[in-house]
C-alpha positions as CSV (number, residue, x, y, z in Angstrom):
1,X,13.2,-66.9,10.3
2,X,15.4,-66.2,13.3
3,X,18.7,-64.1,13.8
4,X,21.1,-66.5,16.2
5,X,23.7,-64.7,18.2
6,X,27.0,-66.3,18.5
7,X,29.5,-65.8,21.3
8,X,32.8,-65.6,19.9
9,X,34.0,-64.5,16.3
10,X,35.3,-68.0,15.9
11,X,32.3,-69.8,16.8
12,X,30.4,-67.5,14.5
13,X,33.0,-68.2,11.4
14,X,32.1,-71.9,12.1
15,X,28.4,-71.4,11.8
16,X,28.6,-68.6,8.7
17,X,31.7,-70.5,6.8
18,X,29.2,-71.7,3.8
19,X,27.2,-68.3,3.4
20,X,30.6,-66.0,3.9
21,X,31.9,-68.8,0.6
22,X,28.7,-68.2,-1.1
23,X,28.8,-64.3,-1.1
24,X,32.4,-63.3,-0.2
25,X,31.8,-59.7,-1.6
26,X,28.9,-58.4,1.1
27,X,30.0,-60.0,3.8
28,X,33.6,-59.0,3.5
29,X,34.4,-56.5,5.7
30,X,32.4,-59.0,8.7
31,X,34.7,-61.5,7.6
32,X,37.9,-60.3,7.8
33,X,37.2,-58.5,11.0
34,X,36.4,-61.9,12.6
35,X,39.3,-63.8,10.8
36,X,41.8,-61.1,12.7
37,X,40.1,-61.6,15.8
38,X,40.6,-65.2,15.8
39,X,43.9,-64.6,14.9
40,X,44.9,-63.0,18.0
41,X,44.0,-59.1,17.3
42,X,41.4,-57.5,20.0
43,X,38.0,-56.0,18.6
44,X,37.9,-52.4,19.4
45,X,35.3,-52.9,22.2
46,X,34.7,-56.6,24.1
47,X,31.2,-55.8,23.3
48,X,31.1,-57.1,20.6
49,X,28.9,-58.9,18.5
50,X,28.1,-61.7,16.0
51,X,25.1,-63.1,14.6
52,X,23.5,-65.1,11.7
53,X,20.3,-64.7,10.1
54,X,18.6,-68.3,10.0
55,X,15.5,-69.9,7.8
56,X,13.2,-72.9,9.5
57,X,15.9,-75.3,8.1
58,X,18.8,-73.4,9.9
59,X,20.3,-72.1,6.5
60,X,22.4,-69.0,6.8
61,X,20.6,-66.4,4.7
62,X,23.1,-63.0,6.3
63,X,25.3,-62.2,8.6
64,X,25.7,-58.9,11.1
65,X,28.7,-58.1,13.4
66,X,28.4,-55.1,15.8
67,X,31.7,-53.5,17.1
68,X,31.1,-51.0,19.1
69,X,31.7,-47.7,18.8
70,X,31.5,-48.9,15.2
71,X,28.1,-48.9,13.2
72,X,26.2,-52.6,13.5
73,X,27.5,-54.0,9.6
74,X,25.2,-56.5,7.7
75,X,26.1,-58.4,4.6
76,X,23.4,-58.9,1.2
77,X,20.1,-60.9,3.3
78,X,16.2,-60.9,1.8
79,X,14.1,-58.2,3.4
80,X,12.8,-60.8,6.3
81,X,15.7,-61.8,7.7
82,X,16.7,-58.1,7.9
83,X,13.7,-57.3,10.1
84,X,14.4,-60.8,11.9
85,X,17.8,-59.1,12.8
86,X,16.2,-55.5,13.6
87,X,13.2,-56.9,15.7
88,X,16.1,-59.7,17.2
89,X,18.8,-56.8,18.2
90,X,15.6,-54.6,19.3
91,X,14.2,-57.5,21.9
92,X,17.9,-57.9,23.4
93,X,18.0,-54.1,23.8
94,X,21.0,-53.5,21.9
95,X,22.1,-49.6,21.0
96,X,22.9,-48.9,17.7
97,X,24.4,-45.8,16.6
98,X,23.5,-46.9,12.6
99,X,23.6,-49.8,10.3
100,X,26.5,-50.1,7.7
101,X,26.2,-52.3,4.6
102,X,24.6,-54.0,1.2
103,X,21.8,-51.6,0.1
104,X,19.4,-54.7,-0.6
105,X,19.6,-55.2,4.2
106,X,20.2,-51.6,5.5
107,X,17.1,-50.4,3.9
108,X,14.6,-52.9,5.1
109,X,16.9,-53.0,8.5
110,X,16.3,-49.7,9.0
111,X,12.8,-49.8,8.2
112,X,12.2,-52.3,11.2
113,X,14.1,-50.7,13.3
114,X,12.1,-47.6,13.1
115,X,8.9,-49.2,13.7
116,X,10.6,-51.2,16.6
117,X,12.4,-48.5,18.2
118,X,11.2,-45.3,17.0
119,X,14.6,-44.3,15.5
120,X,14.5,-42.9,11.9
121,X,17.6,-43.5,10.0
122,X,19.8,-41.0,7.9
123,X,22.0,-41.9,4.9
124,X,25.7,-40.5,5.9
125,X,27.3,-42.3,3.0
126,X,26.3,-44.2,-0.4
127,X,28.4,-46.4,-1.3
128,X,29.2,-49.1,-4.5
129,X,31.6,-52.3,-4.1
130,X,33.9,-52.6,-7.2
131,X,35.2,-56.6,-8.1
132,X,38.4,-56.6,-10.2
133,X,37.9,-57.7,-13.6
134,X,41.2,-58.0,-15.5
135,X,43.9,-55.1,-13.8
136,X,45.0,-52.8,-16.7
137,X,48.4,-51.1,-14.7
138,X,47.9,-47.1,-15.4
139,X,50.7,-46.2,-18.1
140,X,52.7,-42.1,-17.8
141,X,52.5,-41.8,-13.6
142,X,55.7,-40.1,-12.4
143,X,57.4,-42.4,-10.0
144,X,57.7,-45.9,-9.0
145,X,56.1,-48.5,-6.4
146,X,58.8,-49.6,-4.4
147,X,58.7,-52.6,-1.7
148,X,55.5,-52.4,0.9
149,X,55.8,-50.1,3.2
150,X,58.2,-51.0,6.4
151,X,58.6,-49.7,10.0
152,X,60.1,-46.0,9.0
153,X,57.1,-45.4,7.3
154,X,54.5,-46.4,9.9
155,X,54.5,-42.7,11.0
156,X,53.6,-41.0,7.3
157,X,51.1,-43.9,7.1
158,X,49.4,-43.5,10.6
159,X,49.3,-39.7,9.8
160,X,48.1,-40.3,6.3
161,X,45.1,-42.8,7.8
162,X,44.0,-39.6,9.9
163,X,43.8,-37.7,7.0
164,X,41.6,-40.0,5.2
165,X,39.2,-40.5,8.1
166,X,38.8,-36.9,8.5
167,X,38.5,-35.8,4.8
168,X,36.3,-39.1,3.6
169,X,34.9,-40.7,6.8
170,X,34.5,-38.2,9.7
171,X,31.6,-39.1,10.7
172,X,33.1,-42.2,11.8
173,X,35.2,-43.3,15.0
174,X,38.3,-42.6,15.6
175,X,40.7,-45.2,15.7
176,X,44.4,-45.2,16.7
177,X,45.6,-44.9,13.7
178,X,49.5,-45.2,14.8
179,X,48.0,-49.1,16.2
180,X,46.5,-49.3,12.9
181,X,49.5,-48.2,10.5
182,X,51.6,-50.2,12.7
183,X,49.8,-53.5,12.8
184,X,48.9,-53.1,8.7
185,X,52.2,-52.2,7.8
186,X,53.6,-55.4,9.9
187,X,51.3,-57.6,8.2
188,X,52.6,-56.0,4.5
189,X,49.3,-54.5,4.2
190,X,50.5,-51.0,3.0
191,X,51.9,-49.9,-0.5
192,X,53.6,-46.7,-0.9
193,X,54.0,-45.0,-4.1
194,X,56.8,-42.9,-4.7
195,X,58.0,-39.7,-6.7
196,X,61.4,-37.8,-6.6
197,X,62.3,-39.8,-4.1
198,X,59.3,-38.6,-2.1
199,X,56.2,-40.8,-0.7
200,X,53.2,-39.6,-2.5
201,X,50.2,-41.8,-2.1
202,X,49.2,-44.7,0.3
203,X,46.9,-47.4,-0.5
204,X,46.5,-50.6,1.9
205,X,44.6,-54.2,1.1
206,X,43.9,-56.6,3.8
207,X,44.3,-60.1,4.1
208,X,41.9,-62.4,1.8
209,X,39.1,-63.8,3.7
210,X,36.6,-66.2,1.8
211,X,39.6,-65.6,-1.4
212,X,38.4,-62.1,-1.5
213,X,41.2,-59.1,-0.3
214,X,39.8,-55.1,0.0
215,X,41.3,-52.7,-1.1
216,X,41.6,-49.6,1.4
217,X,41.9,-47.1,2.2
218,X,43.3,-45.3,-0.5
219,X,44.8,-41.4,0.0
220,X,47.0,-38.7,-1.8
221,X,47.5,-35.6,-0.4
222,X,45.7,-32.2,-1.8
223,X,49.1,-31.2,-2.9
224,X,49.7,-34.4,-5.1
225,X,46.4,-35.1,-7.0
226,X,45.4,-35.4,-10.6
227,X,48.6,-37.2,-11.7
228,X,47.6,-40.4,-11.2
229,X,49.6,-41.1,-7.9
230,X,46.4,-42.7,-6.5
231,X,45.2,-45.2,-9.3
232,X,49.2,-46.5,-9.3
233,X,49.2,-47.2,-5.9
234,X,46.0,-48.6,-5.9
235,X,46.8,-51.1,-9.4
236,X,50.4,-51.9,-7.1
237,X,48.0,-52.8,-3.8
238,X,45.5,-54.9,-6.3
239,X,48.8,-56.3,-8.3
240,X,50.5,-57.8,-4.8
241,X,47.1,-59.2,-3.4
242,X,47.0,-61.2,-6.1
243,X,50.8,-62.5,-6.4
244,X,50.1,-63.1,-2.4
245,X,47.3,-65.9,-3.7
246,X,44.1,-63.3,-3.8
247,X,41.6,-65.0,-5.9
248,X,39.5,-61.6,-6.1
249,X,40.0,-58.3,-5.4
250,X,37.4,-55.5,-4.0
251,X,37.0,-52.4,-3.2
252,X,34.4,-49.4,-1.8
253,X,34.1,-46.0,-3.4
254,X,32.2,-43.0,-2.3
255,X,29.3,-42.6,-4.8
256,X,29.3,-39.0,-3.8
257,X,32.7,-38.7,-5.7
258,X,33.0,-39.7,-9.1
259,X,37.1,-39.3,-9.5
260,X,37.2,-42.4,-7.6
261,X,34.8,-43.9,-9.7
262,X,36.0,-43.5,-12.8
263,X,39.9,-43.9,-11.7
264,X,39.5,-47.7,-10.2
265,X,37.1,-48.2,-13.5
266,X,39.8,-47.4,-15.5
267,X,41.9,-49.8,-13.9
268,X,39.9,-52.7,-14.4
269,X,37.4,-52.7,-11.3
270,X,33.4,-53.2,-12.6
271,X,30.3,-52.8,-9.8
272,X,29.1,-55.5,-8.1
273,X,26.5,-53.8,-5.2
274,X,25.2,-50.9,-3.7
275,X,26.0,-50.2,-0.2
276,X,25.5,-47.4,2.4
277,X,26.3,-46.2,6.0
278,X,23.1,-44.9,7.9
279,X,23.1,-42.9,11.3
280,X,20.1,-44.1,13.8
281,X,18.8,-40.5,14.7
């Protein structure tokens, strides 16, 4: 068992293409991030880092990209190659501020890491992936979907990404969330959902990577929950990754709040995994 580091995101796609096919749910978020990188995009830090989690044949069992100042995120891997990666990333004397990722690595990551480093771990976040089953469109919202959002609405949307971070996530970096609005909304990332005439709720999905979009994130404002705005805008994201050639569609939800939960069930999304962010303390 041995955790191989690879240079550049494209040389790691290369090496990981037949593990990200096989499990195109945990390794997800790794994979898209590389795919936009090879695309042309720049990683927020050229620290950056790739790696696969080898057996004695060379077989990809996991996969692990860390992008500073982000935490180091791992995909679904057997409890030894997990501690391959820790005691791996421990010898090169990489900093990690935490390990992001399927339940069934961080756990046994952070186990390793601890008795490598002498860094205990702290859940910030738990954490469930959703698959789409069959989409069932939320009948009685007030308002319409109208066409993805477009260059007069990067501005709402950058200001609406904040808003997210710092109400669901704000524990984690900060981004620049005009770059990020403007660069998702370019790429007809971002659905808008409207009422009166008035935006009311923002949800965005990435490009597929392995045939698998993600849904996210998803926000309404305090002033325009509990009428639905939010599971319409999500079913309109879901609906047009799939009409753009989506074979799947995912998404994360906050264990900690069971609206979400039940609102993307409802919708036609079933569990798939556990996963969780931990800080290294």
């Amino acid at each position: 068992m041995r955790a191989r580091f690879h240079e550049t995101a494209q040389r790691f796609l290369i090496a990981a293409d037949s593990f990200l096919r096989s499990d195109p749910l945990s390794t997800n978020v790794v994979a898209v991030v590389a795919s936009r990188i090879v695309a042309g995009a720049r990683p927020p830090s050229d620290d950056h880092l790739w790696a696969t989690v080898e057996d004695g044949d060379g077989r990809v069992l996991g996969v692990a990209m860390h992008t500073p100042p982000h935490a180091l995120f791992v995909s679904s891997m057997p409890t030894e190659a997990a501690a391959a990666l820790a005691g791996a990333l421990a010898d090169a004397g990489r900093a990690l501020p935490g390990v992001n990722g399927a339940v069934s690595a961080t756990a046994p990551f952070a186990d390793a890491w601890a008795a490598r480093t002498g860094q205990a771990s702290m859940v910030l976040t738990a954490m469930r992936m959703y698959l789409l089953g069959e989409l069932v469109r939320p009948s009685g919202v007030p308002g319409r979907a109208g066409a993805a959002a477009g260059p007069a609405d990067i501005a709402l949307v950058a200001e609406w990404f904040g808003a997210f971070h710092d109400e669901a996530q704000p524990h984690a970096p900060l981004e620049d969330w005009h770059a990020s609005a403007e660069r998702r909304v370019t790429e007809a990332e971002v659905h808008v959902w409207q009422d009166r005439g008035a935006p009311v709720a923002v949800a965005a999905v990435s490009a597929p990577a392995a045939g698998v979009a993600r849904v996210g994130p998803v926000y309404t404002p305090p002033g325009q929950r509990r009428r639905g705005y939010g599971a319409a805008v999500t079913a309109e994201a879901t609906a047009a990754a799939l009409a753009g050639g989506a074979g799947h569609v995912a998404l994360y939800t906050d264990l900690a709040n069971p609206t979400s939960n039940s609102i993307y069930q409802a919708i036609g999304y079933r569990p798939d995994h556990d996963a969780e962010e931990r800080s290294f303390q």
